[in-house]
C-alpha positions as CSV (number, residue, x, y, z in Angstrom):
1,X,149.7,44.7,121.0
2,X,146.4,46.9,121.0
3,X,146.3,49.2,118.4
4,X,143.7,51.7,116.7
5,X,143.6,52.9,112.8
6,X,141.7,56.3,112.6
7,X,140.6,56.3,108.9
8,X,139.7,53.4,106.8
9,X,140.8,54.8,103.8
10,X,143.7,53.4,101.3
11,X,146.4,53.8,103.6
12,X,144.4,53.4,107.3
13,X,142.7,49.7,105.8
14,X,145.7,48.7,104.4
15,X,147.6,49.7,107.2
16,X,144.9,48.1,109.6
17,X,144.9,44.7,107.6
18,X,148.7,44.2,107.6
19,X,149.1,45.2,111.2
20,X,146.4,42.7,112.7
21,X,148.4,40.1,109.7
22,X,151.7,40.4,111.8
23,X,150.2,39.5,114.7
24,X,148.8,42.5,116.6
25,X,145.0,43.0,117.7
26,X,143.7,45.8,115.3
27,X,140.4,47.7,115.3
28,X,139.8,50.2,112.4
29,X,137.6,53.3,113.1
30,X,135.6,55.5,110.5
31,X,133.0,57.7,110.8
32,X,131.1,56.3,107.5
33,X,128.6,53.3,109.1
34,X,128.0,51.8,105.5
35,X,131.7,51.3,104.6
36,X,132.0,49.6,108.2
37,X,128.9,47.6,107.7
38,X,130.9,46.8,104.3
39,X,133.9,46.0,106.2
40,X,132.7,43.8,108.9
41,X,131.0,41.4,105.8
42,X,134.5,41.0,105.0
43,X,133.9,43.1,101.8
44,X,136.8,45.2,100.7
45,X,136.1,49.0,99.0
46,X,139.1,49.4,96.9
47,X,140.9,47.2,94.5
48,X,144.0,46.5,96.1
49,X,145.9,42.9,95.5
50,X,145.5,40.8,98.3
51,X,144.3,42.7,100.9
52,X,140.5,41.2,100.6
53,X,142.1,37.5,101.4
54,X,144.3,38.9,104.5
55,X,141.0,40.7,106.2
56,X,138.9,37.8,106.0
57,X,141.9,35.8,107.6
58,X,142.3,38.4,110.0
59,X,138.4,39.2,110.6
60,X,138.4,35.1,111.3
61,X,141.3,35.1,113.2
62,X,139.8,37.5,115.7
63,X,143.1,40.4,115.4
64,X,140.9,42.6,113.2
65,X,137.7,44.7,114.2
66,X,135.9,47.3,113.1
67,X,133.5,50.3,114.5
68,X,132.8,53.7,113.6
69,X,132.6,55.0,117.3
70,X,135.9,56.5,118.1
71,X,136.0,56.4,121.5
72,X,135.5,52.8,121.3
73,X,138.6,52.9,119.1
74,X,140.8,55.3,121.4
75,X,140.0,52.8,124.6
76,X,141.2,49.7,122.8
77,X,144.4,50.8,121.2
78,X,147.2,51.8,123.0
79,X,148.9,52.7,119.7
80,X,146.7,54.9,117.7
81,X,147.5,55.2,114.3
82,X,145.8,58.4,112.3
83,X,145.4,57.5,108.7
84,X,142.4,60.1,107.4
85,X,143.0,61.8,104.3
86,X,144.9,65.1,103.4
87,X,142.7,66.3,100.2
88,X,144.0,69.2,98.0
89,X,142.7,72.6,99.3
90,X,141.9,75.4,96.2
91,X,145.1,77.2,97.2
92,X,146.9,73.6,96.6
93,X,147.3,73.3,100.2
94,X,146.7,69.9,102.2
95,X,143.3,70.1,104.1
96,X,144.1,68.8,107.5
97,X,140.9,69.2,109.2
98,X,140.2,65.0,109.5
99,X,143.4,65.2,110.6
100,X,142.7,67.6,113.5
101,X,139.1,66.3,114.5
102,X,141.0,62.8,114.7
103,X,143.3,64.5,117.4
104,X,140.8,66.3,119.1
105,X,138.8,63.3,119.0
106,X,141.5,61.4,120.8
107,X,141.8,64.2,123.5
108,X,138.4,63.7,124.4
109,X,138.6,59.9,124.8
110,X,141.9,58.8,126.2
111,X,142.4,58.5,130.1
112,X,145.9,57.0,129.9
113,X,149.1,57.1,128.0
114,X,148.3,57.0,124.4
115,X,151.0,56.9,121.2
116,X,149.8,58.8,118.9
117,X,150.9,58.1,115.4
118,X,150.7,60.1,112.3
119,X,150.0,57.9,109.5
120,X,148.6,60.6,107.1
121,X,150.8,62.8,104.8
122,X,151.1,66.1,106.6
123,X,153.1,69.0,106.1
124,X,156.2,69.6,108.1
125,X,155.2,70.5,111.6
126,X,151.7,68.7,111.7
127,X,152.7,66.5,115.0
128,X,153.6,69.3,116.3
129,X,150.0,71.1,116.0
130,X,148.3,67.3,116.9
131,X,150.0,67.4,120.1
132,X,149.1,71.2,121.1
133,X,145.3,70.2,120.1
134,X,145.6,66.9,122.4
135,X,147.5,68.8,125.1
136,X,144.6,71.3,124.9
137,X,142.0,68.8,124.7
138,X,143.4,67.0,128.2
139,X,143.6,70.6,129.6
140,X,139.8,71.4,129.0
141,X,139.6,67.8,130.7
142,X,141.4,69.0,133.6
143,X,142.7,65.2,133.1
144,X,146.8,65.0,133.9
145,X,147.9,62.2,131.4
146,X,150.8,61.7,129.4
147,X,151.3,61.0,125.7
148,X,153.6,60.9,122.7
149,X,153.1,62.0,119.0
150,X,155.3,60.3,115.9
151,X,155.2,61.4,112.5
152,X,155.5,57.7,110.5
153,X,154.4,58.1,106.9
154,X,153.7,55.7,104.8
155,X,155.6,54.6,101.2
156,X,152.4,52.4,99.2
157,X,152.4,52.0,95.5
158,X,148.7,51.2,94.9
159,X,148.5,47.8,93.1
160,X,151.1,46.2,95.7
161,X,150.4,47.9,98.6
162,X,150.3,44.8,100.6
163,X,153.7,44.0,99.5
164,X,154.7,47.0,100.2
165,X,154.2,47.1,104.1
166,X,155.1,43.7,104.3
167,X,158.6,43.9,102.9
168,X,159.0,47.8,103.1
169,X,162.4,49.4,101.9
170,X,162.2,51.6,105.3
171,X,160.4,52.4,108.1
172,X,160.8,56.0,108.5
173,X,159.7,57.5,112.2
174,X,159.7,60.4,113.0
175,X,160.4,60.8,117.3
176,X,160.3,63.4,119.6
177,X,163.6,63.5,122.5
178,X,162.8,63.1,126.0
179,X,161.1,60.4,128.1
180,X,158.3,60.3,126.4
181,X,160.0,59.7,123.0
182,X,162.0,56.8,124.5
183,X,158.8,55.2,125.4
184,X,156.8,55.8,122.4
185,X,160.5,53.9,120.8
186,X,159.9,51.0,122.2
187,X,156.6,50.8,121.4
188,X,156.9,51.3,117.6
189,X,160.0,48.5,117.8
190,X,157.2,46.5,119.0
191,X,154.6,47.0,116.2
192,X,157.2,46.8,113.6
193,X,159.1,43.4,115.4
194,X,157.6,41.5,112.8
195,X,158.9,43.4,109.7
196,X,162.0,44.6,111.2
197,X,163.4,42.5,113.7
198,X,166.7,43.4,113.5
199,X,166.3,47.0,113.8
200,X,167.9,47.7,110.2
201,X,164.9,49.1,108.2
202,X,163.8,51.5,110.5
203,X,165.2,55.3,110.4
204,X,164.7,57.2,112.9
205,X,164.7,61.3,112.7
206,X,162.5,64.3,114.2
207,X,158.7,64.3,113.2
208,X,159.5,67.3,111.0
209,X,162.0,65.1,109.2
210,X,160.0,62.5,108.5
211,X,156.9,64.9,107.6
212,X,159.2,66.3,105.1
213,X,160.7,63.0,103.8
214,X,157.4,61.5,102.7
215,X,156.9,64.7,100.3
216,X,160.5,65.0,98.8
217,X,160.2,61.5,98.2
218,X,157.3,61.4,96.5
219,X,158.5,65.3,94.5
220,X,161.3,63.2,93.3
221,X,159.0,60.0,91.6
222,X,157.5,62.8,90.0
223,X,160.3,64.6,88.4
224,X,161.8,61.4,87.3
225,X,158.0,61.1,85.5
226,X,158.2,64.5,84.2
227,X,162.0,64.5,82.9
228,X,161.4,61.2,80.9
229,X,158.4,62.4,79.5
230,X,159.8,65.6,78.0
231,X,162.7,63.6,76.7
232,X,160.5,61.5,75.6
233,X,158.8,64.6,73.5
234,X,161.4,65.9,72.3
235,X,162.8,61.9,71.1
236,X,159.8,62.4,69.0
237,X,160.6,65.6,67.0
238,X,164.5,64.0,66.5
239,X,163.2,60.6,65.5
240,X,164.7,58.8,68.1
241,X,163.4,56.2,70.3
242,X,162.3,57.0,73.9
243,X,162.5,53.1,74.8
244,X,166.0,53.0,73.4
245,X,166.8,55.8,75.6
246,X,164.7,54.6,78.8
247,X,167.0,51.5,78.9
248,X,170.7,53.0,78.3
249,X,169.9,55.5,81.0
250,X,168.1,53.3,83.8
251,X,171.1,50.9,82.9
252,X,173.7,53.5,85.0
253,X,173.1,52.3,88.3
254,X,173.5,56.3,89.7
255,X,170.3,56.8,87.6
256,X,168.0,53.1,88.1
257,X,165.4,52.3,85.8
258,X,162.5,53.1,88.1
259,X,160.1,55.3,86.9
260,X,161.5,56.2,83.6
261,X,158.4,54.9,81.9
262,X,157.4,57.7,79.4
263,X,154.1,58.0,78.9
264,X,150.6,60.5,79.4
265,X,151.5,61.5,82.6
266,X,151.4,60.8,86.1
267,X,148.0,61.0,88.1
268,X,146.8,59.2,91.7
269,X,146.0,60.3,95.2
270,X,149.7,61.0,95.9
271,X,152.2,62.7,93.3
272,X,150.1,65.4,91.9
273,X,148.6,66.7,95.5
274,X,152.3,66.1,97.6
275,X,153.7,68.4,94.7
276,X,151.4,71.2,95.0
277,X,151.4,70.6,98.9
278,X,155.3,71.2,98.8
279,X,155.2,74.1,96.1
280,X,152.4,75.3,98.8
281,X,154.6,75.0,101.3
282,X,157.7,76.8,99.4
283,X,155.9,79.5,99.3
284,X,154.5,80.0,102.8
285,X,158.2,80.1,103.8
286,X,159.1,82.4,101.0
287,X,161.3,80.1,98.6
288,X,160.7,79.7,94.9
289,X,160.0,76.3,93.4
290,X,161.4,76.3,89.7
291,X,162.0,72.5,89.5
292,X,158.8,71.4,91.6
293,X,156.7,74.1,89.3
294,X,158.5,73.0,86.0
295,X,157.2,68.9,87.2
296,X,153.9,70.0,87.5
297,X,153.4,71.9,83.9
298,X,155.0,69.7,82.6
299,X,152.8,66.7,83.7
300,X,149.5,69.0,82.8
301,X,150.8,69.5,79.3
302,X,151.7,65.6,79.1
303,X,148.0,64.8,80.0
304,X,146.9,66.3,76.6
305,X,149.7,64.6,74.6
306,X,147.5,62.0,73.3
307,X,144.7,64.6,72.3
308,X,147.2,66.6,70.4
309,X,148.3,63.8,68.6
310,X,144.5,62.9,67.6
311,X,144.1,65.9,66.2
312,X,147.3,66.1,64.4
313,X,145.9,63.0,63.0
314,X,142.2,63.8,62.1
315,X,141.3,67.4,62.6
316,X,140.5,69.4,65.6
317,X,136.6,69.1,64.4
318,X,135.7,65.8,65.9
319,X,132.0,65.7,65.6
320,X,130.9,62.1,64.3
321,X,134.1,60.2,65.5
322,X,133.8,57.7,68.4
323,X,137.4,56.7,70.0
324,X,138.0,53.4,71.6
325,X,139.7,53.9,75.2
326,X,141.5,51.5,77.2
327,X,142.5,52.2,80.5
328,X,140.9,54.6,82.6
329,X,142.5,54.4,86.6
330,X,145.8,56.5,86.4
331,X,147.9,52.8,86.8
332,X,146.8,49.5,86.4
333,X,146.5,46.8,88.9
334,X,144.1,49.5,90.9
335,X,140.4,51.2,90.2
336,X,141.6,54.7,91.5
337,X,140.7,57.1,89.2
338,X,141.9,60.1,90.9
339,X,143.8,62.5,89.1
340,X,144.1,60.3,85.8
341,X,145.3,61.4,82.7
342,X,141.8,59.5,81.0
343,X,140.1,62.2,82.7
344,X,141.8,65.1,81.2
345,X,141.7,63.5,77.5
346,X,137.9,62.2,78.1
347,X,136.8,65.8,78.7
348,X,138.8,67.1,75.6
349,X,137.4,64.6,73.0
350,X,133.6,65.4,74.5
351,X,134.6,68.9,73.6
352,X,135.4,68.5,70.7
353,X,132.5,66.5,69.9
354,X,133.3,62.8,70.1
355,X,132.0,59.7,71.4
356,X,134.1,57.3,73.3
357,X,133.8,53.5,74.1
358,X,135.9,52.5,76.6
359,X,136.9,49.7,78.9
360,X,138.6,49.4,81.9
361,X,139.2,45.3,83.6
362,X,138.1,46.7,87.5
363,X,136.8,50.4,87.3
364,X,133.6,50.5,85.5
365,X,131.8,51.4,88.3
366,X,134.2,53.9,89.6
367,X,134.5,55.3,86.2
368,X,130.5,55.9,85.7
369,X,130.8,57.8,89.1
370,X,133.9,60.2,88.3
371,X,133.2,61.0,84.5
372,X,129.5,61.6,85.8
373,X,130.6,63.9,88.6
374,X,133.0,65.5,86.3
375,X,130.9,66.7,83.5
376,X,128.3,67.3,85.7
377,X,125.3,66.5,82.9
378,X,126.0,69.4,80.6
379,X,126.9,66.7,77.9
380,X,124.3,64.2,76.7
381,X,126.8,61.0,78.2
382,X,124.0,58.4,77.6
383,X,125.0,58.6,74.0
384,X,128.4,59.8,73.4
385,X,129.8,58.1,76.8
386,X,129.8,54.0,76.2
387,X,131.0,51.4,78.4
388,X,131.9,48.1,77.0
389,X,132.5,44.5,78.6
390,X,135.8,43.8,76.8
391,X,138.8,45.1,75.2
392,X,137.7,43.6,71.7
393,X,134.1,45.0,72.3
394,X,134.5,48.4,72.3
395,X,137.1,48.8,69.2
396,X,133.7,47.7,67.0
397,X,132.9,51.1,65.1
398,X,135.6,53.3,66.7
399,X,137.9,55.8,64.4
400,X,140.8,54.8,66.3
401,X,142.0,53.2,69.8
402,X,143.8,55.1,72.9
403,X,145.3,53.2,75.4
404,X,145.5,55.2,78.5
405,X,146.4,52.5,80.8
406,X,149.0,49.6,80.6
407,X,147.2,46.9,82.2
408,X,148.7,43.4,81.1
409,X,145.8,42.1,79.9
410,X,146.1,45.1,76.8
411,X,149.2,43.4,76.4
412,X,148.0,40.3,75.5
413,X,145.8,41.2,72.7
414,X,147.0,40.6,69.2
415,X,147.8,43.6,67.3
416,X,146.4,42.1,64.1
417,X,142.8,41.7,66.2
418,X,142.7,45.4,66.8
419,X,143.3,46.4,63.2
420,X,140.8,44.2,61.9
421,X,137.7,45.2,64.2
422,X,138.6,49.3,64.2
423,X,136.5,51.3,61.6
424,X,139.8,53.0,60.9
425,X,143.5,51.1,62.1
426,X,144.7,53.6,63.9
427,X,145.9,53.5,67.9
428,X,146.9,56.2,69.8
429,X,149.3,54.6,72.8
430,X,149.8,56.3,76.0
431,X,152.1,54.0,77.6
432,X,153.8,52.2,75.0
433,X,152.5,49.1,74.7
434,X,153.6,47.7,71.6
435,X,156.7,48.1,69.3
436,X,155.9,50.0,66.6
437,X,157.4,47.8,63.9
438,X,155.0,45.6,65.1
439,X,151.9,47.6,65.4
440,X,152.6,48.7,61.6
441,X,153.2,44.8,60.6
442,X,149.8,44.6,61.7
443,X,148.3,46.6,59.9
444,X,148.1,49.5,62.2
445,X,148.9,53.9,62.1
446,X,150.5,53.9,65.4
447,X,151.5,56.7,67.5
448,X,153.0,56.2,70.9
449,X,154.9,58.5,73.3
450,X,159.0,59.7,72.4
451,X,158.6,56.9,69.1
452,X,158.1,57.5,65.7
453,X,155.2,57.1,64.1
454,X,154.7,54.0,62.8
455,X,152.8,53.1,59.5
456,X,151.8,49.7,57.1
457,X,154.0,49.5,54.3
């Protein structure tokens, strides 16, 4: 089958790579000619596992192309997905103006039946409006041609991705009634065929269902975040043990064990902007929001956690002291730095007046380009911003170590290494890494999230 990805972002090139991997002949389309030119050298952008290998195979293969003229993109695919991103407007909105060039874009080019497929989280009645602006489009056209727009939004955990599409939970489209929608039906069984043959993971609804599914899915992954991370604060002030907890509870199979991981908050591309997206659209329809607004504070207030225990520790006056800081993407396995909680605690130390040293095992790069853009040169970064080549490497001279990120490599480091190469042996742990009893066997103060403080005896 012929299809088109509009948008070569996370979701479009992932979505592009798996498609042309099960079998179909898939060109990708983005208006950015360097990241194309990357592309078509078989050179991936983002860190994603496995997805580098399946494009070169695909690329070889001949299923996969790439351009950055959209026409060219709308004539080959008679399935056209639109994958462009939804940014965060001021007012908390999602921007959907890629979203709308992409249709009108599509209006302007197609001369035949076109499927038009919403890949991109929307808000709820987003096919709708891409269909009025391609209706419109064919009308200034004077050009009589039929078409079909499905809402089918898309359920990737960055870091498996890949595995994600290719062994999704469901396939959730969203379909219009009516002749057209029977058509553009058969058509999606047929992209799908090779992930779904027997018909059981797709669900099919309205678009505005399936608009609305993507964001009260993703709402709930965040309050799950945000309730076990105010347990997890207020384990701390009774002296229990979040972990403890985590486990009885995600035991009870009405509850799961899935995102109960207490830690310094949630961050990415998705949770924080589909919350304010849904809060945003609450409030358009009139509706108050006291759980959705509850997630969100909470989740800011988590992001500081780790600062408020550093000073609780040595003084609010940090002038002088340089912190150690692994992890800085909002997961591991990823180099997305969007919306990470390292971000929120890196501008707090600078203003208090710290250094930092800090590593991260794929998002150095990214990392010199965010904190840059963030503090936009008003501190002197050259020397209080320090990126080392190793875990071990930047703990040499630090006051104390915060782990921001639980990549497994972290994991693998021997406690008694850290408290033998920090100026002080102290380690601030944002995601838990290590039980306390034997952080403090070591030789290490350690302070985690919803667990006691541990200390040497």
């Amino acid at each position: 089958m012929k299809i088109s990805v509009i948008g070569t972002g996370y979701v479009g090139l992932v979505t592009g790579v798996c498609l042309a991997e099960l079998g179909h002949d898939v060109m990708c389309v983005d208006v950015d000619q360097d990241k194309i030119d990357l592309l078509r050298e078989g050179c991936v952008p983002i860190h994603e596992s496995g997805l580098a290998e399946l494009l070169r195979r695909n690329r070889r293969a001949r299923r996969l192309h790439f351009s950055s003229d959209i026409d060219t993109g709308v004539r080959h695919g008679e399935v056209l997905f639109i994958a462009v991103g939804t940014p965060a407007a001021p007012d908390g909105s999602a921007n959907l103006c890629s979203v709308f060039d992409a249709a009108q874009s599509i209006a302007a080019a197609m001369d035949t039946f076109r499927l038009i497929v919403i890949k991109s989280t929307v808000p709820v009645g987003t096919a709708e409006r891409v269909g009025e602006l391609v209706r419109k489009g064919l009308e200034e056209r004077a050009l009589d041609c039929s078409f079909c727009v499905l809402s089918n939004p898309e359920f990737l955990k960055e870091g498996v991705a890949v595995r994600d599409f290719m062994a999704p939970d469901r396939i959730v489209i969203g379909c219009p009634e009516g002749e057209a929608g029977e058509r553009a039906r058969a058509m999606m069984r047929e992209v799908y065929a090779g992930l779904d043959p027997a018909g059981s993971r797709c669900l099919w609804m309205a678009p505005r269902a399936a608009e609305f599914t993507k964001y009260a899915a993703n709402a709930m992954l965040a309050t799950r975040v945000s309730f076990i991370n105010e347990m997890a604060n207020l384990a701390d002030a009774m002296g229990v043990d979040i972990e403890a907890v985590r486990c009885g509870i995600g035991a009870d199979r009405r509850i799961g064990a899935a995102f109960l991981q207490a830690g310094c908050g949630y961050g990415g591309s998705c949770l924080p902007k589909d919350v304010q997206a849904l809060r945003h659209t609450a409030r358009q329809a009139g509706l108050a929001t006291p759980l959705l607004d509850a997630v969100d504070a909470v989740n800011a207030r988590q992001k500081r956690i780790l600062f408020d225990k550093i000073v609780r520790r040595f003084g609010s006056d940090l002038q002088g002291r340089c912190f150690a800081m692994w992890g800085l993407t909002f997961k591991p396995n990823t180099d997305d730095m969007r919306e990470a909680p390292s971000r929120v605690l890196i501008r707090l130390l600078l203003d208090s007046g710290a250094a930092i040293s800090m590593y991260d095992p794929v998002a150095m790069a990214e990392a010199q380009r965010v904190l840059y853009q963030d503090h936009d040169g008003f501190y002197d970064l050259q020397q209080r911003l320090r990126f080392g080549a190793g875990p071990l490497q930047v703990l040499d001279g630090a006051d104390a170590l915060v782990i921001a990120t639980d990549w497994q490599e972290f994991r693998q480091v021997d406690p008694a290494q850290i408290s033998m190469q920090l100026k002080s042996p102290v380690v601030f742990d944002g995601r838990n890494l290590y039980a306390p009893a034997a952080a403090a066997a070591a030789g290490l103060e350690y302070y985690a999230i919803g667990r006691s403080a541990a200390r040497p005896s």
